[in-house]
N, C-alpha and C positions, 0 to 999 in steps of 0.2 A: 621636276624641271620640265619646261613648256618642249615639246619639239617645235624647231622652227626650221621653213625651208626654205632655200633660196631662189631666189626671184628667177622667172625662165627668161626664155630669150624672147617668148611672145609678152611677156607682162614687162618685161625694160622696152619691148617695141611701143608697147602699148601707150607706157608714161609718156615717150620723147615723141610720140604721133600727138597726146592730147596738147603737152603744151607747144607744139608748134602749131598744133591748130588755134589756139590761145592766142599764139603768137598774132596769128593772120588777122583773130576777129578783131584785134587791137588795129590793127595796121590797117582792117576794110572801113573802121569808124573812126578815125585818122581821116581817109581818105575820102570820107561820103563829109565829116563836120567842114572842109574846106570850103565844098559845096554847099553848106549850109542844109546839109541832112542829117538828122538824125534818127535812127531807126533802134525804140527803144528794146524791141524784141530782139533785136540782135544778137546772136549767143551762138555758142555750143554745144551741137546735140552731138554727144559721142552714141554711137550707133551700137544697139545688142549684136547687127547683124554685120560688124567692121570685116570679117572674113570678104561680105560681100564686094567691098568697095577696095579690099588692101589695109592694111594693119595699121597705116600711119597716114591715112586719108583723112579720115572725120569728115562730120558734117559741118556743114554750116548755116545757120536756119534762116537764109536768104533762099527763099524757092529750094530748100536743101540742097545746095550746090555741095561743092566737094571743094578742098582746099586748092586743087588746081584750079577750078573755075573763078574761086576768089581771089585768088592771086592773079589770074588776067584783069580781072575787073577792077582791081586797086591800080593795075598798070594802067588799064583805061581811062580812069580817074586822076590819075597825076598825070596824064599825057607824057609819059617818059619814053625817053630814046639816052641810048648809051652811044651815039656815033657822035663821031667831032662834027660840029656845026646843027647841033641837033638841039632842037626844044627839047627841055630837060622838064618841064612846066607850066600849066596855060591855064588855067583858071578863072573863071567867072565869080566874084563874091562880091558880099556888103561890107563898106569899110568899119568895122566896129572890133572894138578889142577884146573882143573872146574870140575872133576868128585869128590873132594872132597869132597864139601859141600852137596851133594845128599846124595853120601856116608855117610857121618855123620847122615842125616835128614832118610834116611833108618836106622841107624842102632840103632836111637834113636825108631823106630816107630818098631823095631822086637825086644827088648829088652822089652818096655813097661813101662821102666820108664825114669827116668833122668840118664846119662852114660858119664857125662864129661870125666873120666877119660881112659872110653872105646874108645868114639868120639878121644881124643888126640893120644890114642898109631894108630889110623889105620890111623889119620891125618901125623904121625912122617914116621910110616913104608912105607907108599904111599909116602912121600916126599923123602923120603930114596932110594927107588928104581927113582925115578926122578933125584936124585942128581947126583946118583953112577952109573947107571944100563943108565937111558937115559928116557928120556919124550916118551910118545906112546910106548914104549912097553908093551906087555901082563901081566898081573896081574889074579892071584887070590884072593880076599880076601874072607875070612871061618870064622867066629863067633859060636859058639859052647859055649853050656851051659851043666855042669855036678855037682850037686848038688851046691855045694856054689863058684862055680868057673866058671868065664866067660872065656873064650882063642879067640883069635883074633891071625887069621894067613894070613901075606901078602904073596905068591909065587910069585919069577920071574925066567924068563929062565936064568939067568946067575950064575952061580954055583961059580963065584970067588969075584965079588964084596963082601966079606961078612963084616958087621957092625962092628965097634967098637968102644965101649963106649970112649969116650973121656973127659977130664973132660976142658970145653972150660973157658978161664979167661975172666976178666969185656970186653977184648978191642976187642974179638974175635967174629965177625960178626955170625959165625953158630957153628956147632958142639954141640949144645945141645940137638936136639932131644933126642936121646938114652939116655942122662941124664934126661931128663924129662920123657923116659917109663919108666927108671931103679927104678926112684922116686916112680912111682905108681903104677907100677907090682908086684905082689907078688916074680914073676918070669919071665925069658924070655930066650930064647934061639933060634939057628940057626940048622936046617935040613938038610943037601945038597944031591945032589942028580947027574946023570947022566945029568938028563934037567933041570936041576936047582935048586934054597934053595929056602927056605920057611922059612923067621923069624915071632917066633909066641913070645904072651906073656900071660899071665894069671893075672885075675884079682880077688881077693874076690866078689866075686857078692852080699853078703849080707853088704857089706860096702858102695851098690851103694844105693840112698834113695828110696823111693816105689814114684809110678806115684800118683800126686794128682790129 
């Protein structure tokens, strides 16, 4: 019969250091595809010499930063703030729909909790500007938190395409977005501008559920 020994307290530190370094290099490539970066070498170098850095630091082979540093840099990248009245999110991107599901996967992870109905109005408004405006063009999206109200704003440069609610029947293939933010917005509306509108919507934040 095999002897087996059990695990120390430096090899369980070890495991729960690697995958939350795991965790982060998800969450810094998350946070760079928003921007429209991707950095294929991006990975984890567990270190022979981890004594040297701390038991649950790891590397991370961005200039070998250390999991703190990457964790401010993903804060830097979603532009987050946790205070009331605070940009929760500011983003520069191309409207095209692979940058949607990042977008959603950001916008759940600066928010803090569960945000389907968030995730959907910036899912509509980015398709919106796709539909009407054109694929790869420039986009702002802005997430903004002011006591019990979330606001989510797409910007594009074209000042004429502007939204209208339509109410689409059983046989009509699209036209329902804006029926579907109209459903879960408290409110929404259109900005226009010289360089362009900005359709924003507002949500109850305290109707969204808390993070478990």
């Amino acid at each position: 019969m095999r002897d087996t020994q059990p695990a120390t307290a430096t090899t369980a530190a070890s495991i729960t250091g690697d995958v939350e370094t795991e965790r982060c290099v998800d969450d810094l490539k998350s946070a760079l595809a928003v921007h429209g970066i991707t950095l294929p070498s991006l990975r984890v170098d567990v270190p022979t010499f981890a004594g040297t850095y701390g038991r649950t630091a790891g590397l991370i082979a961005l200039g070998n930063c250390n999991t703190a540093t990457a964790r401010k840099l993903i804060t830097a990248l979603r532009g987050t703030g946790r205070t009331e009245g605070s940009v929760l999110l500011d983003v520069d991107l191309v409207a095209a729909p692979e940058v949607v599901p990042e977008l959603r996967r950001t916008l759940r992870a600066c928010l803090g909790a569960p945000c389907a109905d968030a995730q959907l109005c910036v899912t509509e408004l980015i398709g919106n500007v796709i539909r009407h405006v054109g694929e790869g063009v420039p986009v702002k999206v802005r997430v903004s938190r002011s006591g019990s109200r979330t606001r989510v704003e797409v910007s594009d440069p074209d000042p004429r395409a502007l939204p209208v609610l339509r109410h689409a029947t059983a046989d009509d293939g699209t036209g329902r977005g804006l029926a579907l933010l109209d459903a879960v917005a408290s409110r929404w509306g259109v900005e226009q501008g010289d360089a362009g509108k900005t359709v924003w919507c507002e949500l109850a934040w305290d109707e969204q559920a808390p993070a478990s």
